[in-house]
N, CA and C atoms as a LAMMPS dump frame, in Angstrom:
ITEM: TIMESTEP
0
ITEM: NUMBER OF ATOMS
576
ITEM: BOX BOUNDS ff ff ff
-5.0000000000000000e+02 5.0000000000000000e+02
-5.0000000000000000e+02 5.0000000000000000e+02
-5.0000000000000000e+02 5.0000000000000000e+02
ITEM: ATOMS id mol type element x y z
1 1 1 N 315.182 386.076 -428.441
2 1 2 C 314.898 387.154 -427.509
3 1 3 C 314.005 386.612 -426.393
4 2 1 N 314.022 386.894 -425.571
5 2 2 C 313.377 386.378 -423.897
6 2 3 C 312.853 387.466 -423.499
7 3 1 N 311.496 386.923 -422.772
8 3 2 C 310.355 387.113 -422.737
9 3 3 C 310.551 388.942 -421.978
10 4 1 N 311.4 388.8 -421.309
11 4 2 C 311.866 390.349 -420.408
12 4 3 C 312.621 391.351 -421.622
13 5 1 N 313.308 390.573 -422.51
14 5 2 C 313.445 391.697 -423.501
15 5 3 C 312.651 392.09 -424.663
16 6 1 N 311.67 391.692 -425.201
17 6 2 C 310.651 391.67 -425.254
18 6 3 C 309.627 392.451 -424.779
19 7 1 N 308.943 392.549 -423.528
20 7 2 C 308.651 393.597 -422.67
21 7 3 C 309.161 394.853 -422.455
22 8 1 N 310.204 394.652 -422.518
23 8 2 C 310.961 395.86 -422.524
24 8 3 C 310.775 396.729 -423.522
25 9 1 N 311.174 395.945 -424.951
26 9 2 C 311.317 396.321 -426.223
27 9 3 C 309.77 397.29 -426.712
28 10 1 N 308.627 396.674 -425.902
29 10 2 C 307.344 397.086 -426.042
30 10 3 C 307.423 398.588 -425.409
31 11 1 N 307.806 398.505 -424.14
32 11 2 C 307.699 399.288 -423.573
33 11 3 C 308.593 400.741 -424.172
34 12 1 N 309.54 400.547 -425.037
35 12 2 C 310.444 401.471 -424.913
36 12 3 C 309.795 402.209 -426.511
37 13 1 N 309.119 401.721 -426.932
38 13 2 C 308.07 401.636 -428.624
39 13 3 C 307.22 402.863 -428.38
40 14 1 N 306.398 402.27 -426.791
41 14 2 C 304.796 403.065 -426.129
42 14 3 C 305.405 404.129 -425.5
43 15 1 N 306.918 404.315 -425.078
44 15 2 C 307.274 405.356 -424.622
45 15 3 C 307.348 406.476 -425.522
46 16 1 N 307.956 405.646 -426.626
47 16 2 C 308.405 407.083 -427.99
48 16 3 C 307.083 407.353 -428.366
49 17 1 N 306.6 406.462 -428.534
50 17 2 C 304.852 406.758 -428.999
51 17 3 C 304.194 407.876 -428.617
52 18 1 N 303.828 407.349 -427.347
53 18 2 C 302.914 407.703 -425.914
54 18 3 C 303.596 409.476 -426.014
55 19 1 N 305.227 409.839 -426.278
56 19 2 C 305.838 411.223 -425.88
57 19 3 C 305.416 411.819 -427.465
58 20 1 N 305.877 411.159 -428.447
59 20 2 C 306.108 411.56 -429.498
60 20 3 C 304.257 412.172 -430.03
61 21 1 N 303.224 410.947 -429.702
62 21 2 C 301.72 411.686 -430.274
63 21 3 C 300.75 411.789 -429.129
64 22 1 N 301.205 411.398 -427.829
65 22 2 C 300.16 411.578 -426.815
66 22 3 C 299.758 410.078 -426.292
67 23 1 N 299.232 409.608 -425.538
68 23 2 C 298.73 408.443 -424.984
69 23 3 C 297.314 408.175 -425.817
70 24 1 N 296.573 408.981 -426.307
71 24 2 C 295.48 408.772 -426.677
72 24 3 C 296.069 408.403 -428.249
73 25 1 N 296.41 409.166 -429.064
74 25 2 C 296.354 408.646 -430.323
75 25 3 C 297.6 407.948 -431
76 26 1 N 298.451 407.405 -429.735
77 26 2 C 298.876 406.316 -430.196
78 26 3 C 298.156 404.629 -430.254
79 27 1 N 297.904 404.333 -431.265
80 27 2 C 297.358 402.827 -431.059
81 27 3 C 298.209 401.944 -430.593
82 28 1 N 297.341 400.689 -430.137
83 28 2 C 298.249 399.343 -429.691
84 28 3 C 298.554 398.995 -430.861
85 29 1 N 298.329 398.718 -431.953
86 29 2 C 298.686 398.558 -433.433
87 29 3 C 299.712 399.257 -433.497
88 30 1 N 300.453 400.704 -433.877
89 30 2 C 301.498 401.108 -433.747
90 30 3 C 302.316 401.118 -433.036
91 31 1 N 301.566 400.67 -431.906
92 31 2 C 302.992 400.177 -430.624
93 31 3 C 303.4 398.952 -431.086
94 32 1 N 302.611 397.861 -431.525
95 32 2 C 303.135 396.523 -431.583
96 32 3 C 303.947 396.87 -432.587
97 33 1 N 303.508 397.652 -433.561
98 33 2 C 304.5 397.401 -435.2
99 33 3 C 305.74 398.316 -434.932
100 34 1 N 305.967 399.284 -433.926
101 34 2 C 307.147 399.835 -433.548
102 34 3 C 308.067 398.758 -433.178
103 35 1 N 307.437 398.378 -432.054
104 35 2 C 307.967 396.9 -431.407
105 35 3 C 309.105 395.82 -432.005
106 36 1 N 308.207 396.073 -432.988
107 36 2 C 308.25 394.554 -433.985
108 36 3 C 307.769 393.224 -433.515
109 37 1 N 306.405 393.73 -432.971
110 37 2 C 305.85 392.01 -432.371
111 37 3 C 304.197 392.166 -432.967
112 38 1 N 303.974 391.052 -432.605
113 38 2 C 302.239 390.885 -432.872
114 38 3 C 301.317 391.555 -431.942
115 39 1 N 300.29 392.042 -432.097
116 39 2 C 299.299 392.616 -431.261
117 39 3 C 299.27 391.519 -430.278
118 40 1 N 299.324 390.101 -430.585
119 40 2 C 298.947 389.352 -429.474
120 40 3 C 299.552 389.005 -428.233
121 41 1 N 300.913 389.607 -429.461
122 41 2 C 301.862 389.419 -427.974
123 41 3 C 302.109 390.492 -427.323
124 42 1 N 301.929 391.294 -427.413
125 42 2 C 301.709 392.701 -426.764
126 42 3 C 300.46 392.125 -425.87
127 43 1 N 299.874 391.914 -426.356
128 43 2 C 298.645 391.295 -425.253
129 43 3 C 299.044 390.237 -424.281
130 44 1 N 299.898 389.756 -424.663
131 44 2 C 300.507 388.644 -423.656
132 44 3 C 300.893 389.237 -422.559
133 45 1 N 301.868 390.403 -422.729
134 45 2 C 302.643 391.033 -422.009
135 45 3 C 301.776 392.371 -420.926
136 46 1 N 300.83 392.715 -421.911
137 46 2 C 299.991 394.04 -420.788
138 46 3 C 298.643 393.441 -421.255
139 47 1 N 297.593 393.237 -420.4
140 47 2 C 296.528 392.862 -420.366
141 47 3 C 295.514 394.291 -421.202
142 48 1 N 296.136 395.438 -421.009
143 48 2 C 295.297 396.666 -421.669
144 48 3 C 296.202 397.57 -421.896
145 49 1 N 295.709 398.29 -422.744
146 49 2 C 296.61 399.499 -423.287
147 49 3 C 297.023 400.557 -421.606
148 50 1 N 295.674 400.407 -420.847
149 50 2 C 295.708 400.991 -419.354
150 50 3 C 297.328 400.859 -419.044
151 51 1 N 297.635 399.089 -418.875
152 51 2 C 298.618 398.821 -417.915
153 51 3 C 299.79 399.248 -418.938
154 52 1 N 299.828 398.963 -420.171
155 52 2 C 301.457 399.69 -420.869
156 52 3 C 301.468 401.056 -420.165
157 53 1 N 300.203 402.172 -420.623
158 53 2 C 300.359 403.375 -419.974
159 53 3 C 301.578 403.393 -419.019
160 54 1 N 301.019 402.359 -417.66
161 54 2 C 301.377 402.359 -416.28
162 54 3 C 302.946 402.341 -416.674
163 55 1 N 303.147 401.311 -417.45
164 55 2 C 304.278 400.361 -417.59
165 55 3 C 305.012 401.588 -418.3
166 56 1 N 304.767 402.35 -419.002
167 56 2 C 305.644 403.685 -419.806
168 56 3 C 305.766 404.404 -418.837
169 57 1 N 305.154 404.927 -417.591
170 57 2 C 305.565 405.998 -416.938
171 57 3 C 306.366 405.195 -416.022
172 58 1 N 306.392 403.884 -415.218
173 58 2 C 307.294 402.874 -414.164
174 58 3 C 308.419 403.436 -414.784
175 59 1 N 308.483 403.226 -416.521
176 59 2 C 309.85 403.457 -416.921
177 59 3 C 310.769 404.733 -416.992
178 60 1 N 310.051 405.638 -416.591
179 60 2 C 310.67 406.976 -416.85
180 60 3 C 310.907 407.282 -415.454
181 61 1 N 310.539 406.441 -414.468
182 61 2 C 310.661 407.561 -413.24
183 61 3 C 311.86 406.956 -412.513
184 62 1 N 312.945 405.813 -412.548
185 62 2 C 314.08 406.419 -412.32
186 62 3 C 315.43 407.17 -412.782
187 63 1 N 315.295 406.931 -414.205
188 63 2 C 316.018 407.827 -414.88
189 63 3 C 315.761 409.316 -414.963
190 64 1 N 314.586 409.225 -414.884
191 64 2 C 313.733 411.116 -414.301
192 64 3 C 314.574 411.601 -413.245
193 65 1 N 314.406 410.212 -412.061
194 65 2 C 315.196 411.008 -410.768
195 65 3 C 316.364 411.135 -410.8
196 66 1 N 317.348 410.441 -411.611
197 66 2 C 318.552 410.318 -411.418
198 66 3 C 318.843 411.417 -412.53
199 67 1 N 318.447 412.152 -413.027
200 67 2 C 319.105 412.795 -414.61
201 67 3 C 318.497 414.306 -413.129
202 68 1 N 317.733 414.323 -412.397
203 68 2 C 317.708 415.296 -411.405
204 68 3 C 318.951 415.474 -410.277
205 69 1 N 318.314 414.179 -409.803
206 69 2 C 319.954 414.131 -409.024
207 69 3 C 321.207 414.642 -409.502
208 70 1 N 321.884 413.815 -410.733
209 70 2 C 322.948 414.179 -411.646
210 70 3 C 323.114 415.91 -411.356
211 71 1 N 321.998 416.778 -411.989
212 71 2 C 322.081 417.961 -411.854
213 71 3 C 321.94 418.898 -410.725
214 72 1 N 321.804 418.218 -409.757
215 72 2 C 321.499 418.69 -408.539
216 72 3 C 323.057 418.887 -407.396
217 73 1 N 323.197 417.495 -407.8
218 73 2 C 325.061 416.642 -407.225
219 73 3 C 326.137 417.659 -408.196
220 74 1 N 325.956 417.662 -409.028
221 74 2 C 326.765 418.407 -410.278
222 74 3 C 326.623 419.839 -409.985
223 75 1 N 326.11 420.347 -409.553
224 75 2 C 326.208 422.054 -409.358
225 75 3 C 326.527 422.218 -407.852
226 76 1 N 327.616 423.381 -408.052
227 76 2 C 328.62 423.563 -407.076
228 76 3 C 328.138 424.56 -406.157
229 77 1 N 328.071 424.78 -404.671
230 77 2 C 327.867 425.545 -404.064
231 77 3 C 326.258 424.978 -402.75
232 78 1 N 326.17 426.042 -402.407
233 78 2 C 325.483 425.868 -401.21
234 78 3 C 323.76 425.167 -401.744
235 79 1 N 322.62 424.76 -401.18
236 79 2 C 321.606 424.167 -401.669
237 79 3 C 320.529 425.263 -402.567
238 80 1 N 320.833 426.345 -401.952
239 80 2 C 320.045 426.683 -402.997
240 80 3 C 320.815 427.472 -404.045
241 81 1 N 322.009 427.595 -404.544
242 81 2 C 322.94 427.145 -405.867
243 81 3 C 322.943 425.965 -406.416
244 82 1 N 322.495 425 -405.936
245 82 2 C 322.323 423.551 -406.635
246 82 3 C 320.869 423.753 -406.954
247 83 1 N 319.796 424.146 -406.699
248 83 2 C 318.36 424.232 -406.791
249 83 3 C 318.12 425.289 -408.255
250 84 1 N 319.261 426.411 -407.83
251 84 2 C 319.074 427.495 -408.83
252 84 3 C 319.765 426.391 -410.303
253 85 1 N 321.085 425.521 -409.947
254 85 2 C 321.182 424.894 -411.482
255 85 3 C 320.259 423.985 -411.168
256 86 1 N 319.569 422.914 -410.773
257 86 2 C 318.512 422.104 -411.536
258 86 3 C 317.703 422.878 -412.65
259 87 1 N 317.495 423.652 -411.545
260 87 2 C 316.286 425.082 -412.875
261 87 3 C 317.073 425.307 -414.137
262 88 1 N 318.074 425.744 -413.604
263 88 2 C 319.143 425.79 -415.394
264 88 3 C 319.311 425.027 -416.376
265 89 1 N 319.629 423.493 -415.376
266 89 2 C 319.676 422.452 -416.486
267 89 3 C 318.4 422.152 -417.257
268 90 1 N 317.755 422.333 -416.115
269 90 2 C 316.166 422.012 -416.891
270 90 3 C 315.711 422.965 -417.944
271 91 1 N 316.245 423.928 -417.476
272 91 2 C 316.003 425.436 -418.633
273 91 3 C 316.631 424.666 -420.302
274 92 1 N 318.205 424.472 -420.172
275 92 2 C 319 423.979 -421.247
276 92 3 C 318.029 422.59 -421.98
277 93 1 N 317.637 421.689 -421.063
278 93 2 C 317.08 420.435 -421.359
279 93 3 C 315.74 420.656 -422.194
280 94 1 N 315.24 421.824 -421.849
281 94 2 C 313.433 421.604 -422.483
282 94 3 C 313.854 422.769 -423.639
283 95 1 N 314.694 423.311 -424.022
284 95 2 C 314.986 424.747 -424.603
285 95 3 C 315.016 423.941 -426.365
286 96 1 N 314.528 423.101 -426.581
287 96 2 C 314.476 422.298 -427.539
288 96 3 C 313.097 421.669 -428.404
289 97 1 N 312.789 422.447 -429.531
290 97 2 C 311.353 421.464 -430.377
291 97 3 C 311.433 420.17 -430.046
292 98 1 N 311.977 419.376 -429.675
293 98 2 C 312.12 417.787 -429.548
294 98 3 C 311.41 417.626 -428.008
295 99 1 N 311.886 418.859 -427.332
296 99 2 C 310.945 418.289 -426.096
297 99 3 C 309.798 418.615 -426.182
298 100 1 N 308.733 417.999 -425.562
299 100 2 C 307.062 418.075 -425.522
300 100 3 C 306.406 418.078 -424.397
301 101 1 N 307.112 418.379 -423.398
302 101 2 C 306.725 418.079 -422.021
303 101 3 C 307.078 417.391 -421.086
304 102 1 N 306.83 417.393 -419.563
305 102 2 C 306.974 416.047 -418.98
306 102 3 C 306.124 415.679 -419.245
307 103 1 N 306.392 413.966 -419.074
308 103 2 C 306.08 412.612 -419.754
309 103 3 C 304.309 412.74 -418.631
310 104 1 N 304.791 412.782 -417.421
311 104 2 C 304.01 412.411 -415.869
312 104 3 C 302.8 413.557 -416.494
313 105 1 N 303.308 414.658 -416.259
314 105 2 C 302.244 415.919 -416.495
315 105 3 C 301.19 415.436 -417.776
316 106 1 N 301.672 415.322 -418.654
317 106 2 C 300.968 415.256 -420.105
318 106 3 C 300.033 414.15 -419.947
319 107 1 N 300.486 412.819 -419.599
320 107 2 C 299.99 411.766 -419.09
321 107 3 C 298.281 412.059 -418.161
322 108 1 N 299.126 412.951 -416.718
323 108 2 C 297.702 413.251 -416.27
324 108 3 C 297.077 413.779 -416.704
325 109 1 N 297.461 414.831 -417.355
326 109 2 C 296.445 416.041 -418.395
327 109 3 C 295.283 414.868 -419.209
328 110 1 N 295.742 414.005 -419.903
329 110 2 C 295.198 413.212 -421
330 110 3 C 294.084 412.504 -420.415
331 111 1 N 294.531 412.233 -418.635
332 111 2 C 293.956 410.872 -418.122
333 111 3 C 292.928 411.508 -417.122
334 112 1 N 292.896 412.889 -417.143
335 112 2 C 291.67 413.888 -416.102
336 112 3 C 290.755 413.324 -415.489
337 113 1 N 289.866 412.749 -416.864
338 113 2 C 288.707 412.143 -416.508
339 113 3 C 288.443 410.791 -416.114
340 114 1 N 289.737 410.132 -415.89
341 114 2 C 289.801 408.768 -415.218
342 114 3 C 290.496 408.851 -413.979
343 115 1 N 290.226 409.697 -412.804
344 115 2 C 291.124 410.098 -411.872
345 115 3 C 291.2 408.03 -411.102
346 116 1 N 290.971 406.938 -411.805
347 116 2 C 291.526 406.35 -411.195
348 116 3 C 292.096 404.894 -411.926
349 117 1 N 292.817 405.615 -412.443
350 117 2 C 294.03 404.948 -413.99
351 117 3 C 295.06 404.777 -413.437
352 118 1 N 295.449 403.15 -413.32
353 118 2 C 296.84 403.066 -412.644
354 118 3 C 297.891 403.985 -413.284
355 119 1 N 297.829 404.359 -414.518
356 119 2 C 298.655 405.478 -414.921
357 119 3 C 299.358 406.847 -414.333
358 120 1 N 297.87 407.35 -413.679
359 120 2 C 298.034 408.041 -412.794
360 120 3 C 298.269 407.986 -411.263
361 121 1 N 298.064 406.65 -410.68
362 121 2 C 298.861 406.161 -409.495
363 121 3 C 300.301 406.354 -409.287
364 122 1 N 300.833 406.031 -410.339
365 122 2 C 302.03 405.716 -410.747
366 122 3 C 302.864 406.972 -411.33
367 123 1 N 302.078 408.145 -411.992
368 123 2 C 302.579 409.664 -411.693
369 123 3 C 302.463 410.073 -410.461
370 124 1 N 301.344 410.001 -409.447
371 124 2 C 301.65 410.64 -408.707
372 124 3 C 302.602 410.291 -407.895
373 125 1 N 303.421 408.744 -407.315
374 125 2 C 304.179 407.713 -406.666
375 125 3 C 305.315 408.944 -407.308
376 126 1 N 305.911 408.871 -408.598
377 126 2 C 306.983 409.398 -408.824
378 126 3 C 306.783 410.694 -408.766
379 127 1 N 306.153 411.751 -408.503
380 127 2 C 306.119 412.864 -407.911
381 127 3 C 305.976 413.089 -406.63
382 128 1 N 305.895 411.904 -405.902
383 128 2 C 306.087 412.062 -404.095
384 128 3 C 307.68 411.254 -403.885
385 129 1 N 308.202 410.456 -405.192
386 129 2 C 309.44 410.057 -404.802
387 129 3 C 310.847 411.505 -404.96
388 130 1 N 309.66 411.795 -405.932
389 130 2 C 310.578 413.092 -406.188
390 130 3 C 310.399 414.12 -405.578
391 131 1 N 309.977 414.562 -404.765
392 131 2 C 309.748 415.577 -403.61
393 131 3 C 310.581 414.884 -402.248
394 132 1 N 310.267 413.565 -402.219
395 132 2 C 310.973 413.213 -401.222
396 132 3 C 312.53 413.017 -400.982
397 133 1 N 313.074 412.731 -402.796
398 133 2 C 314.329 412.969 -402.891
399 133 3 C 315.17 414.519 -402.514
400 134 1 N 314.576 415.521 -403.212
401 134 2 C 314.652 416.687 -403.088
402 134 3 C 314.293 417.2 -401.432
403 135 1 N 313.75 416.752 -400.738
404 135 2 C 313.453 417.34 -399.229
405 135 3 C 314.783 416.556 -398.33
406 136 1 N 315.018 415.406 -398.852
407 136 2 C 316.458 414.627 -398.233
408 136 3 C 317.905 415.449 -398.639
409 137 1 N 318.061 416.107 -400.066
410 137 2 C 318.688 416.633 -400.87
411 137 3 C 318.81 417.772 -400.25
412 138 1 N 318.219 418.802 -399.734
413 138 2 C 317.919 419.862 -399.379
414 138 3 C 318.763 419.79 -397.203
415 139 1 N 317.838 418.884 -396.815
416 139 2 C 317.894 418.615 -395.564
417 139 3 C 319.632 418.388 -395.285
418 140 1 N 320.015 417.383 -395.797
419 140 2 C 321.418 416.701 -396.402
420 140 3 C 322.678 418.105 -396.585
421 141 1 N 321.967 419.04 -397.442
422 141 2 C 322.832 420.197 -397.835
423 141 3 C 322.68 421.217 -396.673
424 142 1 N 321.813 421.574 -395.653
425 142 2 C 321.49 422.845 -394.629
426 142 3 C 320.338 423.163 -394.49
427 143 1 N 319.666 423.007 -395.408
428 143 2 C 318.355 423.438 -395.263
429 143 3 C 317.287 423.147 -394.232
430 144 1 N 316.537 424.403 -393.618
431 144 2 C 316.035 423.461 -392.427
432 144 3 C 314.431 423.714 -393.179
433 145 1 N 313.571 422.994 -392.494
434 145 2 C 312.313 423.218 -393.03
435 145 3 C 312.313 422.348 -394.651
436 146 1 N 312.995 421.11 -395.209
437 146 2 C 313.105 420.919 -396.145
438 146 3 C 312.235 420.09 -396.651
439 147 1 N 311.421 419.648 -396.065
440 147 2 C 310.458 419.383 -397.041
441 147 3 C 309.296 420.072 -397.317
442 148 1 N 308.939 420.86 -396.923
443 148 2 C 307.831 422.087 -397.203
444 148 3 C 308.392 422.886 -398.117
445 149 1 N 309.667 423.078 -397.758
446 149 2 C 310.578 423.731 -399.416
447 149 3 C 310.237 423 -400.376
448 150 1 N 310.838 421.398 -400.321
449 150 2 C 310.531 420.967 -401.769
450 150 3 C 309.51 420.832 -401.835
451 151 1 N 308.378 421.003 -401.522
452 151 2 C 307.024 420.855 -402.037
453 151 3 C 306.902 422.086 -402.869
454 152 1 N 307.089 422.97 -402.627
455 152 2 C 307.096 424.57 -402.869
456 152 3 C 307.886 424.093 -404.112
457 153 1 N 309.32 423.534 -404.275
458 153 2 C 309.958 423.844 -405.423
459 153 3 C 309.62 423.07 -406.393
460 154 1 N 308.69 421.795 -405.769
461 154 2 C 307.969 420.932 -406.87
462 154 3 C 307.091 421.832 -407.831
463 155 1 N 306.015 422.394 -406.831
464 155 2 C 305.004 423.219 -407.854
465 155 3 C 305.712 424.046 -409.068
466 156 1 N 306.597 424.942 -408.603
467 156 2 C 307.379 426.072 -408.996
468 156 3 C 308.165 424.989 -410.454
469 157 1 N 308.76 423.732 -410.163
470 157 2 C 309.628 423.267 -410.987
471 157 3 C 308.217 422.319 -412.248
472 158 1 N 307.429 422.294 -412.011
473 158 2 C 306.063 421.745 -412.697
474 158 3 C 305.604 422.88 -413.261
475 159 1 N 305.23 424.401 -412.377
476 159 2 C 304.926 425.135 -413.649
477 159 3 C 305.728 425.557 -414.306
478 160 1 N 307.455 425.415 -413.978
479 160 2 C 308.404 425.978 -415.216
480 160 3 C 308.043 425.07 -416.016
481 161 1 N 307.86 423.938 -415.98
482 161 2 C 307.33 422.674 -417.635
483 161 3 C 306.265 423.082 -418.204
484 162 1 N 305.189 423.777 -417.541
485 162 2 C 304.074 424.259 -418.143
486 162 3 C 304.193 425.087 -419.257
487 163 1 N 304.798 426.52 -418.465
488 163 2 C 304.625 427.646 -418.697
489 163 3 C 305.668 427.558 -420.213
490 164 1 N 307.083 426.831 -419.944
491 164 2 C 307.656 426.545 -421.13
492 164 3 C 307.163 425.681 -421.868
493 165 1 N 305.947 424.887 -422.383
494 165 2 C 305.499 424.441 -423.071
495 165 3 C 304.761 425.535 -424.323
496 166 1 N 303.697 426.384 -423.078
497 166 2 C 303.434 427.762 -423.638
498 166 3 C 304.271 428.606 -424.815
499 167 1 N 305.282 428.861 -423.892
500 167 2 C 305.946 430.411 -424.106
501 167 3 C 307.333 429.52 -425.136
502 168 1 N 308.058 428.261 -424.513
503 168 2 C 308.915 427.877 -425.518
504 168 3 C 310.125 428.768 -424.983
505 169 1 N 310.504 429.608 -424.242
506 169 2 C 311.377 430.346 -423.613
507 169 3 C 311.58 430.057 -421.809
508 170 1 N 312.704 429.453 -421.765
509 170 2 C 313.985 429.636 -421.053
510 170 3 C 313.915 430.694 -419.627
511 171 1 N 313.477 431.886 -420.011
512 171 2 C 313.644 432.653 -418.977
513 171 3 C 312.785 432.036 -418.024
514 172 1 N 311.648 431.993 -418.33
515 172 2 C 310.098 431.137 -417.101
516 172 3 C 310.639 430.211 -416.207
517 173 1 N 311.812 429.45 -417.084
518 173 2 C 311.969 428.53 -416.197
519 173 3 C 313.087 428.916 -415.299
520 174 1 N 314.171 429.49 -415.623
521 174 2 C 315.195 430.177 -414.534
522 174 3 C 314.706 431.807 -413.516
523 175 1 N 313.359 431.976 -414.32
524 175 2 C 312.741 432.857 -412.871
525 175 3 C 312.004 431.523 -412.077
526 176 1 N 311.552 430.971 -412.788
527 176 2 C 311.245 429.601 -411.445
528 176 3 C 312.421 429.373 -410.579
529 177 1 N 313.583 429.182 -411.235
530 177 2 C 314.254 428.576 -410.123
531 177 3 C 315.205 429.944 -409.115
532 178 1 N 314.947 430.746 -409.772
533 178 2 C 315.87 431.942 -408.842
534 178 3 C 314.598 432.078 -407.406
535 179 1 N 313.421 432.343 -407.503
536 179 2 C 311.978 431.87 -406.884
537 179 3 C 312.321 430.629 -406.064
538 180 1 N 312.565 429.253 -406.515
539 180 2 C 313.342 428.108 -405.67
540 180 3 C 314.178 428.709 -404.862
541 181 1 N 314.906 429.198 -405.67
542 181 2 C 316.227 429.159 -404.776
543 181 3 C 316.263 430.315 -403.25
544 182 1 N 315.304 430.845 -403.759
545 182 2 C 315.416 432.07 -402.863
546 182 3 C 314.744 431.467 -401.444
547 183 1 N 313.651 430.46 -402.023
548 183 2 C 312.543 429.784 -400.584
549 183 3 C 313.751 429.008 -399.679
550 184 1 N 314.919 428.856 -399.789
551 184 2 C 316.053 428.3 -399.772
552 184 3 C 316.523 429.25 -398.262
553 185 1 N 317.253 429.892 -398.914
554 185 2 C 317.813 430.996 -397.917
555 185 3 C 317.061 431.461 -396.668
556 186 1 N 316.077 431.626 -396.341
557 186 2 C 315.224 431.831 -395.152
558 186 3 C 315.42 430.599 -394.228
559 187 1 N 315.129 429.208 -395.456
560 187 2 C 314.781 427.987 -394.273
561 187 3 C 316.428 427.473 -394.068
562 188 1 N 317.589 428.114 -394.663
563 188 2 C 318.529 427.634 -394.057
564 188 3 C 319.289 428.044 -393.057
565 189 1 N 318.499 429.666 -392
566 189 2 C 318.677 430.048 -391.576
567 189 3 C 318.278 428.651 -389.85
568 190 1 N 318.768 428.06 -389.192
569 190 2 C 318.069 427.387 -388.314
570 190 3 C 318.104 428.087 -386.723
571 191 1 N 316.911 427.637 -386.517
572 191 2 C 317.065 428.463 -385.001
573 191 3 C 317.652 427.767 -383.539
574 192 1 N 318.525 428.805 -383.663
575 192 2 C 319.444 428.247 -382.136
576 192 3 C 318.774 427.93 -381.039
């Protein structure tokens, strides 16, 4: 095995970890023995438990965007009918005991009191890539005013993860997105 799969292999250990008990009470000890490597070489590879952090969220944030995209491209109709299914899919996707949150959110929650943890550099990077996808997405489909929308549908699509963490129900998150979808219709009105 070479040295990049390896890394990888670490990384994909601290991910199940990091989702499955939290960033805090997973040890580097149970990451390595997930792994199947030595603490030392885990040390070879991330200088601190800090930089895996980093290195677990790098890994989630383009498959994050693209499993958005997917659902965004995939629902038929005008932009804010594609906005109203992201909310849906996302509704279907978290409507499950297996999910625990987003990865980014939980992460910062944990990391509050270190507001300067490459961990959290690296959430916020993929929450401005993802606003910025969504304001191109939007712009692309009619929408005028589109990135002040997606900022709006960021918050709105962050507290549907919240609030369904809470409540564990579905509806929170498709009144979030009917709420999206609606900030939609005004700004795709453009002025002549």
């Amino acid at each position: 095995m070479n040295s990049d799969q390896t890394r990888d292999r670490i990384v994909a250990a601290a991910a199940r970890l990091f989702y499955d008990e939290g960033i805090r009470a997973a040890s580097v000890d149970a990451i390595a023995e997930k792994a199947g490597v030595t603490k030392k070489t885990l040390y070879y590879h991330f200088r601190s438990k800090d930089e895996l952090i980093a290195a677990y969220l790098e890994s989630r944030d383009q498959p994050t965007l693209s499993l958005y995209a997917r659902w965004f491209e995939e629902t038929p109709g005008s932009a804010a009918d594609k906005v109203r299914g992201l909310f849906a899919e996302f509704a279907r996707a978290t409507n499950t005991m297996k999910w625990k949150g987003c990865g980014f959110l939980r992460t910062a929650a944990e990391l509050a009191s270190t507001p300067g943890h490459p961990a959290l550099k690296v959430g916020a990077a993929h929450k401005k890539r993802f606003e910025a996808w969504l304001a191109e997405a939007l712009a692309r489909d009619g929408a005028a005013n589109a990135q002040a929308v997606a900022r709006s549908i960021v918050v709105l699509l962050d507290g549907a993860a919240s609030v369904m963490l809470v409540h564990r129900d579905p509806a929170y998150v498709e009144a979030a997105g009917a709420v999206a979808a609606s900030l939609i219709a005004p700004a795709s009105v453009k002025a002549a």
